[in-house]
C-alpha positions as CSV (number, residue, x, y, z in Angstrom):
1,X,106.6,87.1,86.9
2,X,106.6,89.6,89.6
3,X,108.2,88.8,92.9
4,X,106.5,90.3,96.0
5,X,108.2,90.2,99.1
6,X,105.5,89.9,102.3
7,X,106.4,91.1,105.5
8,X,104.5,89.4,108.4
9,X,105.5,88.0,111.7
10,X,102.5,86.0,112.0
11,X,103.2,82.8,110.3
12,X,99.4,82.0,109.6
13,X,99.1,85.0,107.7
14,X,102.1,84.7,105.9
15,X,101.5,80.7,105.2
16,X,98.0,82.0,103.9
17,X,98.6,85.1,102.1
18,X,101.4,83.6,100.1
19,X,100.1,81.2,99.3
20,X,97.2,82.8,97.6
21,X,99.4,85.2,96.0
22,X,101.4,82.2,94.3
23,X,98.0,81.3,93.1
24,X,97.9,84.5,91.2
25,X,101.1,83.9,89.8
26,X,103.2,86.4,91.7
27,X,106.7,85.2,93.4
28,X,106.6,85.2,96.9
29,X,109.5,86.4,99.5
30,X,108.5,86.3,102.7
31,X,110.2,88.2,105.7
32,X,109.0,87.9,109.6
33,X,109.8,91.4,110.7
34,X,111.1,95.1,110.3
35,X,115.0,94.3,109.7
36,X,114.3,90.7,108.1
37,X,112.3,92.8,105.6
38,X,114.7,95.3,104.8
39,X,117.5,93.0,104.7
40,X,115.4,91.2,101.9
41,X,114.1,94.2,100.2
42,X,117.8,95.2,99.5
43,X,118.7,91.6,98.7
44,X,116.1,90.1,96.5
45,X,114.8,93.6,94.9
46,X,111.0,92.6,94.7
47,X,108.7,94.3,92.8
48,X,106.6,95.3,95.4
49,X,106.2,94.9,99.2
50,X,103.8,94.1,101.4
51,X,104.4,95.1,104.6
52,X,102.1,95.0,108.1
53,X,102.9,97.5,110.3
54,X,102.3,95.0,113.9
55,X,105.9,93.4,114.0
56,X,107.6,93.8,117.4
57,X,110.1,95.4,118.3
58,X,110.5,97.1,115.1
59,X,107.5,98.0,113.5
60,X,106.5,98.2,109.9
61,X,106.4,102.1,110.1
62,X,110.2,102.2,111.0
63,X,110.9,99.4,108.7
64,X,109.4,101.6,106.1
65,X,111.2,104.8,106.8
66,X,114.4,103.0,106.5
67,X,113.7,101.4,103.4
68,X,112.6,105.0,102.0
69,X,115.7,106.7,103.0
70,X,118.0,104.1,100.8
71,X,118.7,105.2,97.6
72,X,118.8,101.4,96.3
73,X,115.5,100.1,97.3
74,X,113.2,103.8,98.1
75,X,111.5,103.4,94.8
76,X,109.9,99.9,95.8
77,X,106.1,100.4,95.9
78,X,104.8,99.6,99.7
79,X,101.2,98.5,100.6
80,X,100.3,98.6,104.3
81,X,98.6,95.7,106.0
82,X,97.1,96.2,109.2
83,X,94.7,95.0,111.6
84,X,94.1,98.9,112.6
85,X,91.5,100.6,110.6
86,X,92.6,103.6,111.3
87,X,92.1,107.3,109.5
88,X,95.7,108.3,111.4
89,X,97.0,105.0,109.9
90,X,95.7,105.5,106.1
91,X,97.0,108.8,106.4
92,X,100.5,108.4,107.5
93,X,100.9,105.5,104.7
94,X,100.0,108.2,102.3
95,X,102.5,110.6,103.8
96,X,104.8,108.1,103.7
97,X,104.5,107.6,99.7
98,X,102.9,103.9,100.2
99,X,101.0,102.3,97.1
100,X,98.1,101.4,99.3
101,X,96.6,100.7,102.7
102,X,95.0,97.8,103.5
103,X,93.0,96.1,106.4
104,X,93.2,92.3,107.9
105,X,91.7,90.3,107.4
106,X,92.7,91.0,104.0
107,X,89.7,91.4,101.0
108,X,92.0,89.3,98.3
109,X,90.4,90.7,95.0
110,X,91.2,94.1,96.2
111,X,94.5,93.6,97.3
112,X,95.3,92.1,94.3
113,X,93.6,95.5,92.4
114,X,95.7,97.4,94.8
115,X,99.1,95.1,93.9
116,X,98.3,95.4,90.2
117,X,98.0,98.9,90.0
118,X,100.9,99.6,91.9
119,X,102.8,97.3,89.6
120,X,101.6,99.1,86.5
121,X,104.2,102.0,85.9
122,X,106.6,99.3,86.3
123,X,105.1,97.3,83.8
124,X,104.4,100.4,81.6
125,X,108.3,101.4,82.1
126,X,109.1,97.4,80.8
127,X,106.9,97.8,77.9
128,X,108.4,101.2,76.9
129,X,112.4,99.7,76.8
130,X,111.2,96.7,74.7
C-alpha cells in the first residue's frame, strides 16, 4: 500500500480528500501546513505528497523548496493542489520538479491518474529488486 501524505490547512478538504483516497486504497498522512508537512515528509517517508500551495504563513511553495533541498526526502514526488489556475503557477511546479499540478476543487479520477503515474517508477524500481 502506498502512503500519501496530504498537506492541507483546510480541514474540509483534508476530511474529504482523504477520505476518498483511503477509498482507493492508499495510506493517508495528513499535515495542516508548510512545517507540519515537512516535519512529516521526513518522519513518515510517504510515497508521494500532496501538497496545496494556500497554507499561511508558510506556503506550499516554501514548504516545497525546503523539502527539495534535503537530501533525505528531495526525491518524494510532489503534486500541487491549488485553487489558482494559473499558467505562472503550473509553470513554477514544473520548474520546481513536481509530479503534477492540480486545481480545487479537485477532478478525483485525474488526480488519481496523476498519483498513479507519479507512483510508477517507484513501483517499477520495487518490481525490478524482487
Amino acid at each position: 500500500m502506498y502512503k500519501i501524505l496530504l498537506v492541507e490547512d483546510n480541514e474540509a478538504n483534508r476530511d474529504m480528500l482523504s477520505r476518498r483516497l483511503r477509498r482507493h486504497g492508499y495510506e493517508i498522512v495528513c499535515a495542516v501546513d508548510g512545517p507540519d508537512g515537512i516535519a512529516k515528509a521526513a518522519s513518515s517517508r510517504p510515497d508521494l505528497i500532496l501538497m496545496d500551495i494556500a497554507l499561511g504563513e508558510m506556503d506550499g511553495w516554501e514548504a516545497i523548496r525546503i523539502i527539495r533541498s534535503s537530501s533525505e526526502i528531495r526525491d518524494i514526488p510532489i503534486i500541487v493542489l491549488t485553487a489558482h489556475a494559473l499558467a505562472a503557477d503550473r509553470n513554477r511546479s514544473a520548474e520546481m520538479g513536481c509530479a503534477g499540478f492540480e486545481t480545487k476543487p479537485v477532478d478525483l479520477p485525474r488526480l488519481l491518474y496523476r498519483i498513479e503515474r507519479a507512483l510508477a517508477p517507484r513501483s517499477a524500481c520495487t518490481l525490478t529488486r524482487s
